[in-house]
C-alpha positions as CSV (number, residue, x, y, z in Angstrom):
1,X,142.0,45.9,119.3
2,X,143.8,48.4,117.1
3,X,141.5,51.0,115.0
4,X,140.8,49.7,111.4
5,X,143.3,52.4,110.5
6,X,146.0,51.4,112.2
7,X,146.2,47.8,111.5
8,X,146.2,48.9,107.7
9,X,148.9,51.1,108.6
10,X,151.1,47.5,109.8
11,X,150.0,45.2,107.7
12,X,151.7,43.5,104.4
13,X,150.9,44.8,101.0
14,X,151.6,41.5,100.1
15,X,149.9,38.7,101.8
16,X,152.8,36.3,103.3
17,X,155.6,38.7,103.1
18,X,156.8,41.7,105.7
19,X,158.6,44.4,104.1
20,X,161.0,46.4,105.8
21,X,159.1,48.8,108.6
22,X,160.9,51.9,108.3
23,X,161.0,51.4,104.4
24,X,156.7,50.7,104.6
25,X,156.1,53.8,106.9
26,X,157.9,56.3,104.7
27,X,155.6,54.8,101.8
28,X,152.6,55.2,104.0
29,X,153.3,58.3,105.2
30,X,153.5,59.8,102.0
31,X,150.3,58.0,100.5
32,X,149.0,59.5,104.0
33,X,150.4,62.9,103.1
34,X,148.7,62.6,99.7
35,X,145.6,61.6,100.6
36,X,145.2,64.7,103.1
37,X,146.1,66.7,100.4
38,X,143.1,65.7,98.4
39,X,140.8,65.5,101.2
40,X,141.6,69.3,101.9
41,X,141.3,69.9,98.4
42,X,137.5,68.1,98.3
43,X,136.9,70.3,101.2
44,X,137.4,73.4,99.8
45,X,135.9,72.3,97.0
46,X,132.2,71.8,98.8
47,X,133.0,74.8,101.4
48,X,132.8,76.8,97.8
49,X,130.2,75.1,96.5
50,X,128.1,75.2,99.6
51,X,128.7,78.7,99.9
52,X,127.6,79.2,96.1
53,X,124.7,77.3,96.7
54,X,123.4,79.4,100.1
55,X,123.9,82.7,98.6
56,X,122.1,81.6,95.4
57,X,119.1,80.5,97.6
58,X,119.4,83.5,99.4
59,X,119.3,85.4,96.6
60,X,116.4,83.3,95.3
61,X,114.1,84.2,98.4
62,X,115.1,88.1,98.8
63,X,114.2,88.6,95.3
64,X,111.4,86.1,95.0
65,X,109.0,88.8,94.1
66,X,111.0,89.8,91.3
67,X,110.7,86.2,90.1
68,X,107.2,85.7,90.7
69,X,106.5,89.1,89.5
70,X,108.9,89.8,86.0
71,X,108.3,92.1,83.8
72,X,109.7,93.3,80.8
73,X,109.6,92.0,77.3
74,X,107.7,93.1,74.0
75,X,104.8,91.5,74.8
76,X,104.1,93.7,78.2
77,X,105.9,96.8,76.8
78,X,102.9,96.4,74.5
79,X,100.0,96.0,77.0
80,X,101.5,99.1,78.6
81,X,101.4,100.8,75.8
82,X,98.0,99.8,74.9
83,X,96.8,100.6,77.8
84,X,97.7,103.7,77.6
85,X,96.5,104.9,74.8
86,X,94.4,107.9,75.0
87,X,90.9,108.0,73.8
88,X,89.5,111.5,74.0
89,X,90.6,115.0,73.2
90,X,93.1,116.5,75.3
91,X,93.1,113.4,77.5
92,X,95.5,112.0,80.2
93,X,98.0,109.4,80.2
94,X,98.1,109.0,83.8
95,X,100.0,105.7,86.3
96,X,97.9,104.9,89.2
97,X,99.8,103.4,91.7
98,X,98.1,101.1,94.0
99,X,95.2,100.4,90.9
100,X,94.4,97.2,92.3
101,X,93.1,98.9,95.6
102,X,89.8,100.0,96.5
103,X,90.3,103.8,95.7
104,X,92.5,103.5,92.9
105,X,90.4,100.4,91.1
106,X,87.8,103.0,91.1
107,X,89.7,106.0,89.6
108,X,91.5,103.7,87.2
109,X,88.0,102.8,86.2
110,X,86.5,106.2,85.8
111,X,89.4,107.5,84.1
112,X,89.0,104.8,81.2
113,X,85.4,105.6,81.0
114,X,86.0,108.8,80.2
115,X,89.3,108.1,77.7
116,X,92.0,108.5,79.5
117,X,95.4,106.4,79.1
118,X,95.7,104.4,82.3
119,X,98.4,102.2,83.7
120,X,97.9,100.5,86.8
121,X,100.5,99.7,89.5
122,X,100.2,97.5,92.4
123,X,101.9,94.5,94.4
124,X,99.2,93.0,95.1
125,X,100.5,92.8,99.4
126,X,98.9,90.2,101.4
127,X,97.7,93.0,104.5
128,X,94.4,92.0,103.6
129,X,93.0,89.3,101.0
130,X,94.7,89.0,97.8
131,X,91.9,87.5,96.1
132,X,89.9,90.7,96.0
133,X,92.9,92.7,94.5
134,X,92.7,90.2,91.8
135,X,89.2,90.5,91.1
136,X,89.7,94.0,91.2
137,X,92.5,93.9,89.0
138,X,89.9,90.9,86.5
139,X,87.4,93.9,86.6
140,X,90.2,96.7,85.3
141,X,91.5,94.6,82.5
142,X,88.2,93.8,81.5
143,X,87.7,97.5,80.6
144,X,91.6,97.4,79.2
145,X,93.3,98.4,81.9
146,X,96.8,96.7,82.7
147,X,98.3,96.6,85.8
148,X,101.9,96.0,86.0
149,X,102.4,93.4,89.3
150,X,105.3,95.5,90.7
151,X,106.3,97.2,94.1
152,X,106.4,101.6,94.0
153,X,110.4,101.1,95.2
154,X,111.1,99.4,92.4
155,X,113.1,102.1,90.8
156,X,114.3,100.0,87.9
157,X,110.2,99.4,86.8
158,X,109.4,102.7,87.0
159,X,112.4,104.4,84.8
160,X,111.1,101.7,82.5
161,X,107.5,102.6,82.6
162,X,108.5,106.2,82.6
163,X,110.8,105.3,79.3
164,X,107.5,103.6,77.5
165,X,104.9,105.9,78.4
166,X,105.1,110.0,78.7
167,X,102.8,109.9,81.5
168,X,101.3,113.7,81.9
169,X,100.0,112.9,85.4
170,X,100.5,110.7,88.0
171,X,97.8,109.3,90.9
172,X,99.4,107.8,93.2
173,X,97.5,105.7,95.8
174,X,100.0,103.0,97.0
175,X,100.4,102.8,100.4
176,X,100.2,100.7,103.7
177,X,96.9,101.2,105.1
178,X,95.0,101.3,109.0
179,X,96.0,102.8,111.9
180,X,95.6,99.5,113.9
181,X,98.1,97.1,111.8
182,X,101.2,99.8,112.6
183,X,101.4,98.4,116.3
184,X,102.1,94.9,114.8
185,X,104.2,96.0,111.5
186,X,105.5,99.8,111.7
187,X,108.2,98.9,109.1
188,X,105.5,98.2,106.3
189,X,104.2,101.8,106.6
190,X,108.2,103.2,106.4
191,X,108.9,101.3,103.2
192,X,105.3,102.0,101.3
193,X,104.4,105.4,102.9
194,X,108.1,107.1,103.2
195,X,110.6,104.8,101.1
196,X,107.8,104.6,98.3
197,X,106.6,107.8,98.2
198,X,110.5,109.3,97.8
199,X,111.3,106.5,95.1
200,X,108.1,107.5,93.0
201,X,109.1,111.0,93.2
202,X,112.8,110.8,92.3
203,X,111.1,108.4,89.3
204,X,109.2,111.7,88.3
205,X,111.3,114.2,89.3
206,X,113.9,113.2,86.2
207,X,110.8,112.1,83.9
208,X,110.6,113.9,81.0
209,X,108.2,115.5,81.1
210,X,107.7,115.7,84.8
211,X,104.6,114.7,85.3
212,X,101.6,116.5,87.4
213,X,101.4,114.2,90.5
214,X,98.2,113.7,92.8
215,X,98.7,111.9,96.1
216,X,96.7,110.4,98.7
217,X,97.2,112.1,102.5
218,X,94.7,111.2,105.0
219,X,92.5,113.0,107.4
220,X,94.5,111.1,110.4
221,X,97.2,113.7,109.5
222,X,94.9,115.2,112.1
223,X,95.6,113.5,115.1
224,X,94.8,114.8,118.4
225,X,93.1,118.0,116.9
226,X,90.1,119.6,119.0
227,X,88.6,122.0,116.5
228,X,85.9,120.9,114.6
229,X,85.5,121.0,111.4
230,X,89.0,119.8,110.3
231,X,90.4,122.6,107.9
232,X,93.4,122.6,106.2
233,X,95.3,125.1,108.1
234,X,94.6,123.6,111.1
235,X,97.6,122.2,113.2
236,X,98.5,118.6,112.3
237,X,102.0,118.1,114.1
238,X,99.8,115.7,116.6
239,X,99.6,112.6,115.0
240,X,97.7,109.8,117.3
241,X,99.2,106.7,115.2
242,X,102.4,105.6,113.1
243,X,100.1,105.7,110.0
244,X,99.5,109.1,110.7
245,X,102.9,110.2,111.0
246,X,103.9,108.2,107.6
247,X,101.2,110.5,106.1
248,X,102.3,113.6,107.5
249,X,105.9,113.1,106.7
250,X,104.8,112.7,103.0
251,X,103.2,116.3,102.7
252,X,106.1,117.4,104.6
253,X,108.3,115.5,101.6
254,X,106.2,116.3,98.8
255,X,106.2,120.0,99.5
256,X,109.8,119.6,99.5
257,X,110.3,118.0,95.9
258,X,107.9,120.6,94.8
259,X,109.8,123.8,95.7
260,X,113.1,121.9,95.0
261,X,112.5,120.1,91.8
262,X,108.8,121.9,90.1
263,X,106.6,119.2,90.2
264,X,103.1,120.2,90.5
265,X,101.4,118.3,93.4
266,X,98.0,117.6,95.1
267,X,97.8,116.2,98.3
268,X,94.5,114.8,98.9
269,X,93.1,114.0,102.7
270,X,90.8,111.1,102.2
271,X,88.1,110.9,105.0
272,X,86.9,107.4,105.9
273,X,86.1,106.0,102.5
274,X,83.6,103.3,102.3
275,X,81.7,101.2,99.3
276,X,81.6,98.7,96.8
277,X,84.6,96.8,96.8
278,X,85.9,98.5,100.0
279,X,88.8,97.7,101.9
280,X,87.9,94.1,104.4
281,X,90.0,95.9,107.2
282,X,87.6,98.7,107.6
283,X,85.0,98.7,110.8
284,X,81.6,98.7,107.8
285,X,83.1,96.0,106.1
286,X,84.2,93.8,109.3
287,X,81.0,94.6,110.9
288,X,78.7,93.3,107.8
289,X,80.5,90.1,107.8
290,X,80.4,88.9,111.3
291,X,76.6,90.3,111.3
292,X,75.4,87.8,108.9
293,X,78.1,85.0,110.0
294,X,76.6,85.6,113.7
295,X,79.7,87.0,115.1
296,X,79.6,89.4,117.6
297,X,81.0,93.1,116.9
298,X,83.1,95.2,118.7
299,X,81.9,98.5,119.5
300,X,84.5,101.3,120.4
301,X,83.6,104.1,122.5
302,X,86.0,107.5,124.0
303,X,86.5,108.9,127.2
304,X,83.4,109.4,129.1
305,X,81.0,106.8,127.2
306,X,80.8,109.4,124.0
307,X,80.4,107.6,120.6
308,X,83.1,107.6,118.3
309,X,82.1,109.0,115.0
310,X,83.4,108.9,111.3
311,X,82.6,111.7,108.3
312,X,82.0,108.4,106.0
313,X,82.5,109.3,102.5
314,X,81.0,107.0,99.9
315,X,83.3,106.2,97.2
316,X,81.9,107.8,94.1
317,X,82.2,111.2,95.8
318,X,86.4,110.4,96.3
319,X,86.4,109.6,93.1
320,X,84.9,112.9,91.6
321,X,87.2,114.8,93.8
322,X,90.5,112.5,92.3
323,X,89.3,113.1,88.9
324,X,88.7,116.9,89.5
325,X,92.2,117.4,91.0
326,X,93.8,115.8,88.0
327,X,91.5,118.1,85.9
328,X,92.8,121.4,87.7
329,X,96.5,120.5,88.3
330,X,98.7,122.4,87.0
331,X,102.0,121.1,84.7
332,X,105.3,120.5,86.6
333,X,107.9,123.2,86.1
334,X,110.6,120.9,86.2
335,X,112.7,119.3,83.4
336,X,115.9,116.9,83.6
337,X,115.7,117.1,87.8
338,X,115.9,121.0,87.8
339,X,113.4,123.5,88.3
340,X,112.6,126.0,86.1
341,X,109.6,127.8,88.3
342,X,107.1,128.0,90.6
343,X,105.0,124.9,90.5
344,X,101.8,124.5,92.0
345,X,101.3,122.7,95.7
346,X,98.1,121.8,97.0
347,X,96.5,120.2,100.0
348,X,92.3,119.4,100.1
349,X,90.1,117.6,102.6
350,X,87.8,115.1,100.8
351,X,85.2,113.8,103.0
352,X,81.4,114.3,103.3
353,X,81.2,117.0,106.0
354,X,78.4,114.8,107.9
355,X,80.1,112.6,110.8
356,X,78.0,109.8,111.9
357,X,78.2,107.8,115.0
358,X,79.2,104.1,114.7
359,X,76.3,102.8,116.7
360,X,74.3,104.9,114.0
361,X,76.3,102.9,111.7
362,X,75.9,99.5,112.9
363,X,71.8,100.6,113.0
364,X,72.2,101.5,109.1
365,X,73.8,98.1,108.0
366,X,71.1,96.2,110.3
367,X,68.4,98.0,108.7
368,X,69.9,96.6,105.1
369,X,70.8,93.4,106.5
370,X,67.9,92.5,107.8
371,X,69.5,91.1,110.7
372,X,70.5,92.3,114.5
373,X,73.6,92.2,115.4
374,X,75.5,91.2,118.6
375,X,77.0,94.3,120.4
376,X,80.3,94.2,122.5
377,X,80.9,97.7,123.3
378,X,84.2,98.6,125.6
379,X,86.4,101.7,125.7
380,X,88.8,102.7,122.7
381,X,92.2,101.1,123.0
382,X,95.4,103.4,123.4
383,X,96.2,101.9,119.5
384,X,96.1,105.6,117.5
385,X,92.5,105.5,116.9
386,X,90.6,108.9,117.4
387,X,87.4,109.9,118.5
388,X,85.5,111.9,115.4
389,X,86.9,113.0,112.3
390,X,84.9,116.3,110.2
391,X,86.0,117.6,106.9
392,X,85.6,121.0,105.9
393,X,85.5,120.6,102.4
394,X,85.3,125.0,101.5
395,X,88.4,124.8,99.6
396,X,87.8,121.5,97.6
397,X,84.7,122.8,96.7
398,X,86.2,126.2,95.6
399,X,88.9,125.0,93.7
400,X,87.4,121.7,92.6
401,X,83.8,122.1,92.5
402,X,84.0,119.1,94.6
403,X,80.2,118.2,96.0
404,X,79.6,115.3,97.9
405,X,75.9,114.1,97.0
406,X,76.2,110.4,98.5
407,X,75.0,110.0,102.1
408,X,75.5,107.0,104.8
409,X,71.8,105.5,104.4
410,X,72.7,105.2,100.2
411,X,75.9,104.7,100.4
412,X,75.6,101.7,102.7
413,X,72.7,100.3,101.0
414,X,74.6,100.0,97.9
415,X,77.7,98.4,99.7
416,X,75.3,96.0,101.0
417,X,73.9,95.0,97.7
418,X,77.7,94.3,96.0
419,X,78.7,92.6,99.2
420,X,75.8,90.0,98.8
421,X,76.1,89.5,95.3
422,X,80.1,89.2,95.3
423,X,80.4,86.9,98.3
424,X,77.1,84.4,97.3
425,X,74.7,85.2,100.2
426,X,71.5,84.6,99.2
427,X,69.2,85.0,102.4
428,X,66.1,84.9,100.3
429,X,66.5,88.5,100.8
430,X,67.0,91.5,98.3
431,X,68.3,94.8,98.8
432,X,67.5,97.5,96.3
């Protein structure tokens, strides 16, 4: 049996008469001959528009965050505006980066208290859960604060931000956080902590006027350092973690757009910070909720069965020494990317100058819990954690007249008290 093709091919066009054969396959081999043509014309034809299609879709899901998160337009050039809108003599008009975090939704918050402009930047990253960024962020605009929904390497949102407002300072906060995470994601903590940083700074650099820029640094810039108390001319070319590193390459490229380009900047090393609406990665805040959920805790301990311990500073206390740095910078030298002078460059330990062990912790948030908790205690992991962290604060308090006045026993008790009332426990139990 012939293919269906091929009997076409020898068959009549006319049923009950033969035409000549050589006369029928010329005729056929041109309709053939045509029809190919087309067919390689249709081809081409989907090749293109399948090509179209994939890099439109591709193009969709790389810039998916753009799409979920526009901006632009009259109406949220206004809210920017609005927001701000200074409220008090001689005050700021400052762009918090990272606003819907735990440190910067309490600066943005104290700065508007006081009557400061402030616009909040964030991406609102899933590291940890989104929801309490957004209740964060419901908090901020309920005292008028906006924050744009953008990402700091967006250097197109930040010309235009920089074009609305004539920010006089800058506070920026954005960054990958936890030493931990790095091991499973070390390119998040390039493109926030490195890529970020540079992007916010060129955004600045050519701002006019430059803004006065404060930054987060950490103590884990510290790393593998012996002498106790950490002081800011101490050594920190040891870093124990990728985190770490990120943060130390920042002072490292902050002092260099500061003697290049004049911008005034304050690098602030943040020493465990802990509170209301804290960060759900931290040890306190994991600890609390698998204490009243029944889950057992994981205790670290160093070399030797010593107790690792943390100088906890309670939120308030970062705060003041934020706000206090913006209060004593200095204005950027800078104008139209070139430097005109000397601009100031500044690097301060912010912690509480009290380390306390975490088993001393743990006892602490029993105490307010009202409920023992299940102990697995094993040697510290090779994963860039370090044994003890211990500010010395001499030259914040110097420069800044910054004071600590917040210890763990308050601090936690107060932490204890949101955490309840935000996530619904009600254990027939108060803590005041």
């Amino acid at each position: 049996m012939r293919p269906v093709a091929e009997q076409e091919l020898f068959l009549p066009s006319t049923p009950g008469k033969f035409k000549d054969k050589s006369h029928s396959m010329h005729r056929q081999f041109h309709r053939c001959f045509a029809s190919t043509s087309t067919l390689f014309l249709w081809a081409l034809f989907l090749v293109a528009l399948t090509a179209a299609y994939l890099s439109f879709q591709s193009f969709v899901d790389s810039g998916s965050k753009y799409f979920s998160t526009a901006w632009g337009g009259i109406h949220w050039e206004k809210q920017v505006r609005d927001s701000a809108q200074i409220h008090r003599q001689n005050g700021f008009s400052v762009l918090v980066t990272g606003a819907a975090g735990f440190v910067g939704s309490h600066v943005s918050l104290a700065l508007k208290k006081r009557g400061d402009g402030v616009v909040g930047l964030d991406n609102f990253n899933n590291y940890y859960d989104p929801s309490l960024k957004k209740a964060r962020k419901h908090l901020l605009n309920s005292h008028n604060v906006f924050i744009v929904e953008g990402d700091v390497n967006d250097a197109r949102l930040l010309a235009k931000l920089f074009e609305i407002v004539a920010f006089t300072h800058v506070m920026h906060l954005a960054a990958q956080a936890g030493v931990r995470y790095a091991m499973e994601n070390p390119h998040s903590y390039v493109h926030s902590n490195i890529a970020g940083l540079v992007t916010l700074l060129e955004a600045c650099k050519t701002a006019d006027p430059q803004p006065a820029i404060v930054w987060a640094s950490s103590s884990s810039v510290y790393g593998l350092n012996e002498k106790v108390p950490f002081s800011e001319s101490d050594r920190t070319d040891q870093p124990a973690s990728l985190y770490a590193a990120t943060k130390k390459a920042g002072e490292e490229i902050t002092h260099t757009y500061n003697h290049i380009y004049g911008l005034s900047i304050t690098g602030l090393r943040f020493f465990t910070v802990y509170g209301p609406w804290g960060r759900p990665d931290m040890a306190y805040f994991s600890f609390t909720r698998n204490i009243l959920q029944g889950k057992p805790i994981t205790i670290y301990r160093g070399k030797n069965r010593v107790d690792l311990a943390r100088d906890f500073t309670y939120i308030d206390d970062i705060v003041k020494g934020c706000v206090a740095s913006l209060d004593t910078a200095k204005k950027s030298t800078g104008s139209g990317g070139k430097k005109r002078g000397p601009a100031q460059y500044r690097i301060f330990n912010l912690g509480n100058t009290s380390p306390i062990t975490v088993p001393m912790m743990v006892g602490i948030l029993e105490k307010h819990l009202k409920v023992k908790a299940k102990k697995n205690v094993i040697e510290m992991p090779g994963n860039g954690d370090v044994p003890f962290t211990h500010a010395n604060i001499s030259s914040a308090r110097r420069e800044l007249g910054y004071k600590p006045t917040t210890d763990l026993q308050t601090g936690l008790r107060k932490f204890v008290k949101w955490y309840l009332s935000y996530y619904g426990y009600n254990h027939g139990k108060s803590v005041k």
